[in-house]
C-alpha positions in Angstrom: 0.0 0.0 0.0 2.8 2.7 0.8 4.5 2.3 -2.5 1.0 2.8 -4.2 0.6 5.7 -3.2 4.0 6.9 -3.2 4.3 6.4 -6.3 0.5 8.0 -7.2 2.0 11.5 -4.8 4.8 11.6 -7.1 2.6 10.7 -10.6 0.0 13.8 -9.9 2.9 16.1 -9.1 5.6 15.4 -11.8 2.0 14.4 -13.8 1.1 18.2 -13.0 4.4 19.9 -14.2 4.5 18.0 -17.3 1.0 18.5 -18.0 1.7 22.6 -17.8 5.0 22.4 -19.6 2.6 20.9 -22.2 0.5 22.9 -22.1 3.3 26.3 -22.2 4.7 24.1 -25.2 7.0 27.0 -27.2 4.8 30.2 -25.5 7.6 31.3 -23.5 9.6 31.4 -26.7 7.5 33.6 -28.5 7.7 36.9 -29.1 4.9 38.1 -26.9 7.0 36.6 -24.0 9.9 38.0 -24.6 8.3 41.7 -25.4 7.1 41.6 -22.0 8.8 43.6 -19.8 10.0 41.8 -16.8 10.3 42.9 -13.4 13.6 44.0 -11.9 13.5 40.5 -9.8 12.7 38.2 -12.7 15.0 35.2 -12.5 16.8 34.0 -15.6 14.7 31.9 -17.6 17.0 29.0 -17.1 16.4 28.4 -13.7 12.6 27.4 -13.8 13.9 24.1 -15.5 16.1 23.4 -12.0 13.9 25.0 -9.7 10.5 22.9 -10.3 11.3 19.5 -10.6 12.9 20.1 -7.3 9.8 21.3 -5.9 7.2 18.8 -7.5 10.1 16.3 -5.4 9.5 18.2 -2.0 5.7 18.3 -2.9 5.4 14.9 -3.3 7.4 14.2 -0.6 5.2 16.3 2.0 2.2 14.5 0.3 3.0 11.4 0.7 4.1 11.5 4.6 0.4 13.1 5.2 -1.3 10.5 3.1 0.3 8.3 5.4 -0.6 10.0 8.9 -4.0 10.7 7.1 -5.0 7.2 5.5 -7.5 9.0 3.6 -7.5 11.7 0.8 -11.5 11.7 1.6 -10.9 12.9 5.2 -7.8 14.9 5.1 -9.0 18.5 4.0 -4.7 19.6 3.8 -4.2 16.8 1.0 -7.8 17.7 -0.7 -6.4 21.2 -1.0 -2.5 20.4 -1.7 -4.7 18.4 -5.1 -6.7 21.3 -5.5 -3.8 24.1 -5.2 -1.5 21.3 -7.6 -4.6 21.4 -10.6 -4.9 25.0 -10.5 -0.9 25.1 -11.4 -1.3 24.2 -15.1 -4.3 26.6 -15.1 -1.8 29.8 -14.7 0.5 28.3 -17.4 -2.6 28.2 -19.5 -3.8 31.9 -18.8 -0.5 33.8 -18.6 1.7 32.2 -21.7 -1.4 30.7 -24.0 -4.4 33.4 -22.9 -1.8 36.1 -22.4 -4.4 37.0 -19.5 -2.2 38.5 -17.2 -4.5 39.9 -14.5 -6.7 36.5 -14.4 -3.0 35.2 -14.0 -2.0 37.3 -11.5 -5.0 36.8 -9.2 -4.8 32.9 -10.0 -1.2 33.1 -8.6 -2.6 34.8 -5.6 -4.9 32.0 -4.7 -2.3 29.6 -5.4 -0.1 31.0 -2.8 -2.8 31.3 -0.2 -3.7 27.8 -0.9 -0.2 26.7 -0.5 -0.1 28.3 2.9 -3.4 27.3 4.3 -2.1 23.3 2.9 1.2 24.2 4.7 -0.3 25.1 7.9 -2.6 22.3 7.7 0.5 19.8 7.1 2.1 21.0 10.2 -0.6 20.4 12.3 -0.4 16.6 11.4 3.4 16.2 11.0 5.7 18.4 10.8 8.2 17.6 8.8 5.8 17.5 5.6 5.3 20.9 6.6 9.6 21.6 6.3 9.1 19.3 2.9 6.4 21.9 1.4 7.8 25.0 2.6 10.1 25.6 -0.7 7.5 25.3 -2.9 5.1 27.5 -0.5 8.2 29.7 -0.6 8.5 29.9 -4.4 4.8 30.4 -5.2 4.2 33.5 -3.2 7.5 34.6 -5.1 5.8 33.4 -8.5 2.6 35.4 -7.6 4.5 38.6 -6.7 6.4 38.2 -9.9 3.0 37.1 -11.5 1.5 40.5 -10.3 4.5 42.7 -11.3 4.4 41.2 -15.1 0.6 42.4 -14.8 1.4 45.4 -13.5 3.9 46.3 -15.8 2.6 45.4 -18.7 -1.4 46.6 -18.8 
């Protein structure tokens, strides 16, 4: 049983970054991207490709040590909204670099970081260390949504 779901923590998160880089397929390439004009605290562009499969690692990680505490996604409202905050991830790919929708991006990113919050807090009331595991990517999304915001800002 542990290495089922294990192994389904780490399917829907990798599942979840591959379904967005997918989805971005050559957008950031284009030339709308790269007109944009960034914010003064943009990271390169390379580092995306090191940063997140490092944090869909974590995420999964945290996951699966509450699954375990939990026994049951159906009872655990943390890992119902750790799924729920993970779906809405591809959804921002979708409306900033396919839609172009910056202000629906920016607020999605908003919600994504207070989701990622409210999941961490709920983590470390069941096991702390899942908490530890999640804070990078908590960390990293309310970055993204301030960076998120700034594109919008700048670029109305």
């Amino acid at each position: 049983m542990i290495k089922k779901r294990l192994i389904w923590c780490f399917t829907a998160t990798f599942g979840s970054g591959i379904l967005a880089k997918f989805i971005m397929g050559n957008a950031a390439k284009g030339d709308w991207y790269l007109n944009l004009t960034k914010p003064s605290f943009a990271p390169p562009k390379w580092i995306y490709g090191i940063v997140w499969p490092v944090l869909y690692l974590v995420m999964a990680i945290a996951a699966f040590i509450i699954w375990e505490k939990s026994k049951s996604i159906s009872k655990d409202k943390g890992l119902q909204l750790f799924f729920v905050q993970l779906a809405l991830n591809p959804l921002w790919i979708y409306l900033f670099f396919v839609k172009h929708n910056l202000e629906a991006a920016a607020y999605l990113i908003i919600l994504i970081a207070a989701c990622a919050w409210t999941v961490t807090y709920l983590f470390s009331q069941k096991n702390k260390e899942a908490a530890y595991w999640l804070l990078p990517y908590t960390l990293w999304i309310s970055y993204a949504a301030a960076l998120s915001y700034q594109y919008y800002q700048l670029n109305v």
